[in-house]
C-alpha positions as CSV (number, residue, x, y, z in Angstrom):
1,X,26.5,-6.3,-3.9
2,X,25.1,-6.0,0.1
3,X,21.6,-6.2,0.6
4,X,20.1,-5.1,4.7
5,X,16.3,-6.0,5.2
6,X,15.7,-3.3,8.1
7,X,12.5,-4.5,8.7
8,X,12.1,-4.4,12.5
9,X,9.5,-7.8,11.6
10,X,9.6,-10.6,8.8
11,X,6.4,-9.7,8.2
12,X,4.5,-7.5,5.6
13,X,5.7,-4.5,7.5
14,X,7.8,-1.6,7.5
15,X,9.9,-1.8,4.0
16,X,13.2,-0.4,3.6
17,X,16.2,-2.0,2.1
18,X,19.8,-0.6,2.3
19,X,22.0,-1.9,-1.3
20,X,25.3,-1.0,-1.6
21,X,26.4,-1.3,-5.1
22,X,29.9,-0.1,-7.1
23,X,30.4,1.4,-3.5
24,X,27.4,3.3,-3.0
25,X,24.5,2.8,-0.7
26,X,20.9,3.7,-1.7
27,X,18.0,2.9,0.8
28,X,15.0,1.5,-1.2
29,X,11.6,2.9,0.6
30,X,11.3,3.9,4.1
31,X,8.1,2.7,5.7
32,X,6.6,2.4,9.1
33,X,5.6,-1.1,10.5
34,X,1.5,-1.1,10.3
35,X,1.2,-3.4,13.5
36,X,3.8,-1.4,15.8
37,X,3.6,1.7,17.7
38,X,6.2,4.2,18.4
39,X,9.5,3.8,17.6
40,X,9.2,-0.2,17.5
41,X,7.7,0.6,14.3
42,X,10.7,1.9,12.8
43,X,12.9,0.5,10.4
44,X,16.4,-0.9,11.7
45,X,18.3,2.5,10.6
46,X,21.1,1.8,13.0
47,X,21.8,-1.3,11.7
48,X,23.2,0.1,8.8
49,X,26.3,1.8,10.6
50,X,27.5,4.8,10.8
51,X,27.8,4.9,6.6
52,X,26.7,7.0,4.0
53,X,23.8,7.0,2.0
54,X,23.9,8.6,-1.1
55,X,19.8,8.1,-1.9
56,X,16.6,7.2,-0.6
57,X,13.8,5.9,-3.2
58,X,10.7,5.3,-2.8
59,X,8.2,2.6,-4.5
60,X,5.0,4.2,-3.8
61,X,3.5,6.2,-1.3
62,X,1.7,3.8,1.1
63,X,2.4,4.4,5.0
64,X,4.3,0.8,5.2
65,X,6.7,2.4,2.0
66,X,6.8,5.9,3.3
67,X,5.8,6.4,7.0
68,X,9.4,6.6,7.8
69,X,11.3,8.7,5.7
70,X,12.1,11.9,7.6
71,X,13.4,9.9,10.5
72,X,15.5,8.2,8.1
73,X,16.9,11.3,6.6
74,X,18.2,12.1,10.2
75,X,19.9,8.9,10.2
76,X,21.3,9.5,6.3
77,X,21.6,13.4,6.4
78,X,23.3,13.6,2.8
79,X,20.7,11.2,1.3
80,X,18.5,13.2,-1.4
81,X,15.2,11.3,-2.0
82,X,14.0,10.5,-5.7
83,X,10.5,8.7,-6.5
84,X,8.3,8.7,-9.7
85,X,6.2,12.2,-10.6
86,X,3.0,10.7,-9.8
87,X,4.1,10.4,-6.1
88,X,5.9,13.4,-5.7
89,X,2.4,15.0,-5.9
90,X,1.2,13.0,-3.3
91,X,4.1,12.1,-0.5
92,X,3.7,15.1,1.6
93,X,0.3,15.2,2.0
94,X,1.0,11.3,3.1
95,X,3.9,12.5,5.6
96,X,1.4,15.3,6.8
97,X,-1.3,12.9,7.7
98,X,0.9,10.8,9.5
99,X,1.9,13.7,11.4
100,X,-1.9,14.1,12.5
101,X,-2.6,10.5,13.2
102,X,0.9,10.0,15.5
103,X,-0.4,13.5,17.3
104,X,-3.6,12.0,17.8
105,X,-2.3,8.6,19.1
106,X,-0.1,10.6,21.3
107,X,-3.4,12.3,23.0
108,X,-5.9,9.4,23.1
109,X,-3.5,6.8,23.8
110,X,-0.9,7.7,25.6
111,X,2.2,7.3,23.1
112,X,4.7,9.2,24.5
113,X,6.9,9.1,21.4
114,X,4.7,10.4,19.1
115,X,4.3,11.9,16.5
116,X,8.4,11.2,15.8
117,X,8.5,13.8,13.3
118,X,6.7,17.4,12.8
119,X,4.7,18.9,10.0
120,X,7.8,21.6,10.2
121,X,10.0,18.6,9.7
122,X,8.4,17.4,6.4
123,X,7.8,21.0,5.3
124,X,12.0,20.9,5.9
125,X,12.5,17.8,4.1
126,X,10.4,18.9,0.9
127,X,13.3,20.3,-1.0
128,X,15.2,17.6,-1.1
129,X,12.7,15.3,-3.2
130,X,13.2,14.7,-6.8
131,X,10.4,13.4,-9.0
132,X,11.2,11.6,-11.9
133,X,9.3,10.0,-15.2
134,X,9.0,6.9,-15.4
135,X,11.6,4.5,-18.0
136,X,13.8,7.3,-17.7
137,X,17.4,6.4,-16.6
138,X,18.9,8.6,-14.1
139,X,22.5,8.5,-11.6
140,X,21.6,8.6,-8.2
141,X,25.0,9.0,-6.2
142,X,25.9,11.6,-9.0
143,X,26.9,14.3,-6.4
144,X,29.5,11.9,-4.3
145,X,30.5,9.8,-7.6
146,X,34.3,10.6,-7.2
147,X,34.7,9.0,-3.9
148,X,36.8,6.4,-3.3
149,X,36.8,6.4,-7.6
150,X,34.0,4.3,-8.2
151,X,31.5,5.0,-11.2
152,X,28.0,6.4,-10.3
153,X,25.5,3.6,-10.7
154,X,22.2,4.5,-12.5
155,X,18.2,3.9,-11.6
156,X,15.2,3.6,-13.4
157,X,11.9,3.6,-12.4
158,X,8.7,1.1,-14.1
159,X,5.1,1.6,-13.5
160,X,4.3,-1.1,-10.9
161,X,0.4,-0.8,-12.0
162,X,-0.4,-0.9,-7.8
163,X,-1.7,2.7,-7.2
164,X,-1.0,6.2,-8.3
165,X,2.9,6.6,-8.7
166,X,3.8,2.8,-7.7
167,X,7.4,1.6,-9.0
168,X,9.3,-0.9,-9.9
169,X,13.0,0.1,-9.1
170,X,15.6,-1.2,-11.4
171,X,19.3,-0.5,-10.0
172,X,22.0,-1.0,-12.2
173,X,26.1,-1.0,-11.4
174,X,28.8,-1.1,-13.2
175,X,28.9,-4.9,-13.7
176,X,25.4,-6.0,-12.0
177,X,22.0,-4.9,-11.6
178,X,19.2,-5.1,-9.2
179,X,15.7,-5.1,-9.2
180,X,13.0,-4.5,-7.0
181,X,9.6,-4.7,-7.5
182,X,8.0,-2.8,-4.5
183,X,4.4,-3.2,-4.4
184,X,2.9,-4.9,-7.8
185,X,0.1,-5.6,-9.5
186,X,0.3,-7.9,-13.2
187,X,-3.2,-7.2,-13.9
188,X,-5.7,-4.3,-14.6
189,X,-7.8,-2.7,-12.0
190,X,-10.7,-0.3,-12.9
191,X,-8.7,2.7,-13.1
192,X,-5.3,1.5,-13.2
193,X,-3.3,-0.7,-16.1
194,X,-0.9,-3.6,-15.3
195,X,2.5,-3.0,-15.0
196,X,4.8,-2.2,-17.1
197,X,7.8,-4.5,-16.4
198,X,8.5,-5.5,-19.8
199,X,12.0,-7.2,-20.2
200,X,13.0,-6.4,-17.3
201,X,16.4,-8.6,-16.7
202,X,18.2,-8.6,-13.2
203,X,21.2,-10.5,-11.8
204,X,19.1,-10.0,-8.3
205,X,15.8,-9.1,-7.7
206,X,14.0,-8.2,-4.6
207,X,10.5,-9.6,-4.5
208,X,7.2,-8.5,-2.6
209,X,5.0,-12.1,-1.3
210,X,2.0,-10.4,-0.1
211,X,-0.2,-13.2,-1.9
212,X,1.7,-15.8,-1.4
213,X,-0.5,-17.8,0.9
214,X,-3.4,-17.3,-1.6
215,X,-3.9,-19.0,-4.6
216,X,-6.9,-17.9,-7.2
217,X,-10.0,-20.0,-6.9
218,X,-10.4,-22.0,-10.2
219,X,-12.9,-19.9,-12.6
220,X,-12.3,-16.7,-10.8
221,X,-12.6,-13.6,-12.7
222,X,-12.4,-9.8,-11.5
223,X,-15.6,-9.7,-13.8
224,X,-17.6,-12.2,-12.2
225,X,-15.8,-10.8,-8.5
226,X,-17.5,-7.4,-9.5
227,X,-21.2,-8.8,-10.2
228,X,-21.1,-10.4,-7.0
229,X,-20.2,-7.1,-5.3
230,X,-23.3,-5.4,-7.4
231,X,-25.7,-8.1,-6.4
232,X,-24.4,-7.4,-2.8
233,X,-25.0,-3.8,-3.1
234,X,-28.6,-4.3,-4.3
235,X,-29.9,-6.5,-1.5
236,X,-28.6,-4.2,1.5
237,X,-30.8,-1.6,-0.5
238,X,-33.4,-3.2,-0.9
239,X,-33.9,-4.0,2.8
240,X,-33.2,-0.4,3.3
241,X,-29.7,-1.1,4.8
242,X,-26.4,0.9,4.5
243,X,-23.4,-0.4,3.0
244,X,-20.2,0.1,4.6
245,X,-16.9,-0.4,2.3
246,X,-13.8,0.6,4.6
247,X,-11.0,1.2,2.1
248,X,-7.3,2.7,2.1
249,X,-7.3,6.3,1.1
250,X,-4.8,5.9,-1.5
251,X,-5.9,3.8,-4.2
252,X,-8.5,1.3,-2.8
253,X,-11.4,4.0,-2.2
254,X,-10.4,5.4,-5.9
255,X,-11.0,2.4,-7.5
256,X,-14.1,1.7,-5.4
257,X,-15.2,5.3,-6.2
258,X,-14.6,4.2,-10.2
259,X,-16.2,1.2,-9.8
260,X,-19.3,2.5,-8.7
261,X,-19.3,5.6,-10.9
262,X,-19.4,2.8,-13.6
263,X,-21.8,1.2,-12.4
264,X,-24.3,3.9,-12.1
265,X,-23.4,5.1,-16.0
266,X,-24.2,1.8,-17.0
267,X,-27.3,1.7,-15.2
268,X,-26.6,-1.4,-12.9
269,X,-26.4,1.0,-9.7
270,X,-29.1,4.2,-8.9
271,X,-27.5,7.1,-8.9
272,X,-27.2,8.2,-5.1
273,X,-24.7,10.2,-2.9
274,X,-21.4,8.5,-2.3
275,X,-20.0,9.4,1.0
276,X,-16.5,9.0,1.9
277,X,-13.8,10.5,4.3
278,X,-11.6,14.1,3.7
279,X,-8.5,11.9,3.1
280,X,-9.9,9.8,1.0
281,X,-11.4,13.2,-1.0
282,X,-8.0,14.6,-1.4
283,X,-6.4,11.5,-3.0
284,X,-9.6,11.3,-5.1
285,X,-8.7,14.9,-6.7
286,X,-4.9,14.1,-7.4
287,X,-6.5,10.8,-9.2
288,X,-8.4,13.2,-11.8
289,X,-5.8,16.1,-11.5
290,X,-3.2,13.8,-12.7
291,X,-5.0,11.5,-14.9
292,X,-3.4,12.4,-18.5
293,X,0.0,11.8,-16.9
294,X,-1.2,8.1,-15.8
295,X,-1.3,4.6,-17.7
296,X,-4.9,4.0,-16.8
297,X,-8.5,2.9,-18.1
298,X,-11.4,5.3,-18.5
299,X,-8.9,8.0,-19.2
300,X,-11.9,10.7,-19.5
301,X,-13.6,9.5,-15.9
302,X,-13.3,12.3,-13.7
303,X,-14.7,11.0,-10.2
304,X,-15.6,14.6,-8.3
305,X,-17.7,14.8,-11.5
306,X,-18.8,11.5,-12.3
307,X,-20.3,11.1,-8.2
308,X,-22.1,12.9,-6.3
309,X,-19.6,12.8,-3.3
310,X,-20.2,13.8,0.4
311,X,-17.4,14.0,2.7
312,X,-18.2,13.3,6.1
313,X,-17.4,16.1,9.0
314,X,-16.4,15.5,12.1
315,X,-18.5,13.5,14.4
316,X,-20.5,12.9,11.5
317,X,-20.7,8.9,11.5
318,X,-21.8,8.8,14.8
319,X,-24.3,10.8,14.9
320,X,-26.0,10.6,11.5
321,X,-29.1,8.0,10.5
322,X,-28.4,5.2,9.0
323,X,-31.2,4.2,7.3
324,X,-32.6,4.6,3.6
325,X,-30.4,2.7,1.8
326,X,-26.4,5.0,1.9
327,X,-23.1,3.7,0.1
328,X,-20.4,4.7,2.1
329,X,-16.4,4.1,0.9
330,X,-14.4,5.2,4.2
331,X,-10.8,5.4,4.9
332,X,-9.2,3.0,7.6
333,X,-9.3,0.0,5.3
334,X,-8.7,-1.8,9.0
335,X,-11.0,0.3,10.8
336,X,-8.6,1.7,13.4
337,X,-10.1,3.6,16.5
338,X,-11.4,7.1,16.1
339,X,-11.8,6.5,12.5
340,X,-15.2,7.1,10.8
341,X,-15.2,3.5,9.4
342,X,-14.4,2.2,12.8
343,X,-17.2,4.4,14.1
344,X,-20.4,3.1,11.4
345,X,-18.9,-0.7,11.9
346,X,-20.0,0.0,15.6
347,X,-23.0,0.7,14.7
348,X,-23.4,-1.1,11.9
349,X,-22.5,-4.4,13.1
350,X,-25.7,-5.2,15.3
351,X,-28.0,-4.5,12.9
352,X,-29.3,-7.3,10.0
353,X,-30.2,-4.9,7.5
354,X,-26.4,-3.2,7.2
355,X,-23.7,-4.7,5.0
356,X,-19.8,-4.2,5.4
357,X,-18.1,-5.3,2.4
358,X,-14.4,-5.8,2.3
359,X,-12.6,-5.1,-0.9
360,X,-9.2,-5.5,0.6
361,X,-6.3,-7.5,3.6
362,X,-7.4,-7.0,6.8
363,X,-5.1,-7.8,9.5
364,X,-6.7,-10.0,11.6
365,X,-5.7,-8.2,14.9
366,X,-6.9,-5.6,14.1
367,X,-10.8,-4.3,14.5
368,X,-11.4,-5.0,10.6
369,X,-9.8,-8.5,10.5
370,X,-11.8,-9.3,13.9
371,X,-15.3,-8.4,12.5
372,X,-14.1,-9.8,9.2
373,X,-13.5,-13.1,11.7
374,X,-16.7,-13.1,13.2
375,X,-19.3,-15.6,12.4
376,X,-22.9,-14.0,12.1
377,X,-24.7,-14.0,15.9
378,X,-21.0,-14.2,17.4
379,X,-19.8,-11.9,20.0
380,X,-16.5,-10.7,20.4
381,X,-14.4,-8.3,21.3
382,X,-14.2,-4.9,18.2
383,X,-11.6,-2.8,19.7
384,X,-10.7,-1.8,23.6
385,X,-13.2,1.6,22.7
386,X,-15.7,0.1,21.4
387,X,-15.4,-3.6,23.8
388,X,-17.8,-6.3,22.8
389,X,-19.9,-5.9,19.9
390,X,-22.7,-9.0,18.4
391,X,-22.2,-9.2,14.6
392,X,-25.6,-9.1,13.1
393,X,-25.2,-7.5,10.1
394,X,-24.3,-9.2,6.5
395,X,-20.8,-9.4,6.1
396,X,-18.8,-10.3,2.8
397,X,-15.1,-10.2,1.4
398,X,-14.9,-9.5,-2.0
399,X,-11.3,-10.1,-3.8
400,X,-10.3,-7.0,-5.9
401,X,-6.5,-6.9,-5.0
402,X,-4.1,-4.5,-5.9
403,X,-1.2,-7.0,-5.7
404,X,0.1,-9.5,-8.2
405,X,-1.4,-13.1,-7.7
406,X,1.0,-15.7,-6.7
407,X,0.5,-17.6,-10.1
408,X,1.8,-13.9,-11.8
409,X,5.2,-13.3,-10.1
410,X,6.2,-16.8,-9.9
411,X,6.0,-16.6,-13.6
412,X,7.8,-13.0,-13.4
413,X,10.6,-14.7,-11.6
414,X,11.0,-17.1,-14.9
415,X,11.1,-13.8,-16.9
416,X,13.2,-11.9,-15.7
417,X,16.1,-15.0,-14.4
418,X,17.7,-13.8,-11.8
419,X,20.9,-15.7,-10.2
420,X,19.3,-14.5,-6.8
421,X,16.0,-13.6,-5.5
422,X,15.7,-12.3,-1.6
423,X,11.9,-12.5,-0.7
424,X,10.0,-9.8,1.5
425,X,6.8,-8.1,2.4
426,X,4.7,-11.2,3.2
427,X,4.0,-13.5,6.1
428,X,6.0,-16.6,6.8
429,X,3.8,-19.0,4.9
430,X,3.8,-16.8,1.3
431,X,7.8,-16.5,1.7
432,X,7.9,-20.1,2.2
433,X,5.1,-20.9,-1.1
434,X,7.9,-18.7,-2.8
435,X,10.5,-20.3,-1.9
436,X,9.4,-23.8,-2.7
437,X,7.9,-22.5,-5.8
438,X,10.9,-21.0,-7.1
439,X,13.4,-24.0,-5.8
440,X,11.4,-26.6,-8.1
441,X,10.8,-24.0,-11.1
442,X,13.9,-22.4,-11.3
443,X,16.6,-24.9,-9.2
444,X,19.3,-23.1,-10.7
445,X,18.2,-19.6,-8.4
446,X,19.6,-18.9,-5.2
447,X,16.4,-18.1,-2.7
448,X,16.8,-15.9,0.2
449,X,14.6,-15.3,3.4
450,X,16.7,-12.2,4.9
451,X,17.1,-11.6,8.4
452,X,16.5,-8.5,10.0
453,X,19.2,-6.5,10.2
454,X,21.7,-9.0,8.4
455,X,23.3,-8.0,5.8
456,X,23.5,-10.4,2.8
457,X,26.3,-10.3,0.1
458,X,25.3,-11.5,-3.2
């Protein structure tokens, strides 16, 4: 078995992995780096050769698993794409987005290279996806399986519990198999279940570290996480200040959206428009569209119906007033430039009254992760549009993650006893928690820490 990290970075970043197993080569995921522009935020796609790739599949639908798939079905032109059903109803209006955001990146900022692919391109592509149930067992290099006279290996995908259509991909050859967990989440959110990797068993397993440089207070509870958030809601009323809760259009703002529809059933929050961006509106539909097809909670809580939601125009969030008490769950969970999130934290952030609540990472360089940063009274530097900004306004982090705890996959490792685990998708410190983690557990495990680019042979 050969394993390629193309991530340009070692960081979380943009996650694709090319395995070649009983002589076939399937590319897990396709992302785009989150912290690089242009074409520096590309997977390594010419690192794998000049080979061919029989399949491309995809975890979930998050920009840092998905951003990149049309450039890399130039690079693997016989590649067909397969990913659960739950993101097949959602990947192209992902890919579209991006198209918009790389077009506007190109205008206000002067990116050259952008957008690297066209809304024809993913209208092109579209045929070519297969969606598939979950648990169900399916050959992958089916249509190439006679070459070179090796048997077709199999894949399988398990609910991974992190948003809508996350997987778990288990890979299995003729003599070894190989899994990878994507983007996971061992517990329940609000909307979402846990996931489902019940006996799962691997030879090697390729493992995501996002919280690896986090452990879990002692005595913390979601529960008691949640009544903080609601006390934090009431006092910005009360003062007659707005809330701010930037949140990532897939899955973060529906969970906040369920959260707070909850809430305002059971009394504990006044019923009161929820306003929130058009992305984020779209993703909130699929969520009730497609809820009798997902493992979930509050299977009957239809959001559009349960809130009174207001999606903000154009220009909107500069221009509207901000007092009176509103709730508003925006997209641009880091508050990017020209973003409606990035727009109320500008003027948000001088004012006492206001709150901005963070439900979810931040980067720290970017214009979330530096207000996130600030101390209250402290000026610094928002973003190169906006330039210096004094936080005044209440600020809070609340911890409602969609990734497994630290505690949770280092027990998942036990489980599932692999002779190899190859760490990814977190900093340098969570790979290195993992590792030492793993190496006194489980001494028996070979740990690897992939390069970029360098392939590994297992």
């Amino acid at each position: 078995m050969n394993i390629t990290n193309l991530n340009p970075d070692t960081d979380i970043g943009a996650s694709a992995w090319l395995v070649e197993i009983d002589g076939h080569r399937i590319l897990l995921d396709a992302g785009m780096h989150p912290k690089r522009e242009g074409r520096d935020g590309l997977p390594l796609y010419g690192k794998a050769g000049q080979v061919e790739v029989d399949a491309i599949a995809i975890s979930h639908c998050h920009h840092d698993h998905v951003g990149a798939l049309p450039v890399a079905l130039r690079h693997f032109p016989k590649a067909h794409v397969l990913m659960s059903e739950l993101s097949y109803f959602i990947i192209e209006r992902v890919l579209h987005n991006s198209v918009n955001v790389m077009t506007r990146q190109r205008d206000e900022l002067g990116i050259r290279e952008y957008p690297l692919y066209t809304h024809d391109e993913v209208d092109d592509i579209a045929p070519r996806f297969q969606a598939f149930k979950y648990n169900r067992e399916v050959e992958w290099a089916s249509f190439s399986k006679q070459r070179a006279g090796f048997a077709s290996p199999t894949l399988e995908f398990l609910d991974a519990g992190h948003t809508l259509g996350s997987a778990g991909i288990m890979l299995r050859g003729k003599k070894e198999t190989l899994f990878y967990t994507g983007d996971v989440c061992f517990h329940d959110q609000t909307i979402l279940r846990a996931a489902r990797f019940e006996d799962v068993k691997a030879d090697v397993m390729i493992m995501e570290t996002t919280r690896g440089n986090r452990a879990v207070p002692p005595g913390f509870t979601r529960e008691s996480e949640i009544e903080r958030l609601v006390a934090a809601i009431h006092q910005a009323l009360k003062r007659k200040g707005s809330v701010l809760i930037p949140a990532f259009a897939l899955g973060r703002t529906q969970e906040i959206l369920a959260l707070l529809a909850l809430l305002m059933r059971e009394g504990k929050l006044k019923p009161q428009p929820i306003y929130i961006g058009g992305l984020g509106r779209v993703f909130t539909e699929i969520y009730d569209l497609e809820a009798h097809r997902t493992h979930r909670q509050h299977t009957n809580l239809q959001l559009n119906q349960s809130l009174n939601l207001q999606v903000l125009e154009k220009g909107q969030s500069e221009n509207m007033k901000l007092t009176g008490g509103k709730i508003f769950v925006i997209t641009a969970g880091m508050m990017s430039e020209n973003t409606a999130a990035h727009n109320l934290a500008v003027r948000m952030a001088g004012d006492e009254k206001h709150a901005i609540f963070f439900v979810g990472y931040a980067d720290p360089s970017t214009p979330g992760g530096r207000l996130k940063a600030a101390k209250d009274g402290e000026t610094f530097v928002f973003s190169p549009s906006a330039g210096r900004l004094t936080r005044k306004c209440e600020i809070q982090d609340f911890d409602l993650t969609a990734h497994a705890n630290r505690e949770d996959l280092l027990d998942f490792v036990g489980r599932v006893s692999p002779r190899a685990v190859l760490l990814g998708h977190g900093d340098d410190n969570a790979r290195a928690w993992f590792e030492e983690q793993i190496r006194s557990r489980h001494p028996k495990i070979k740990i690897i820490q992939p390069l970029s680019g360098k392939p590994v042979t297992i």
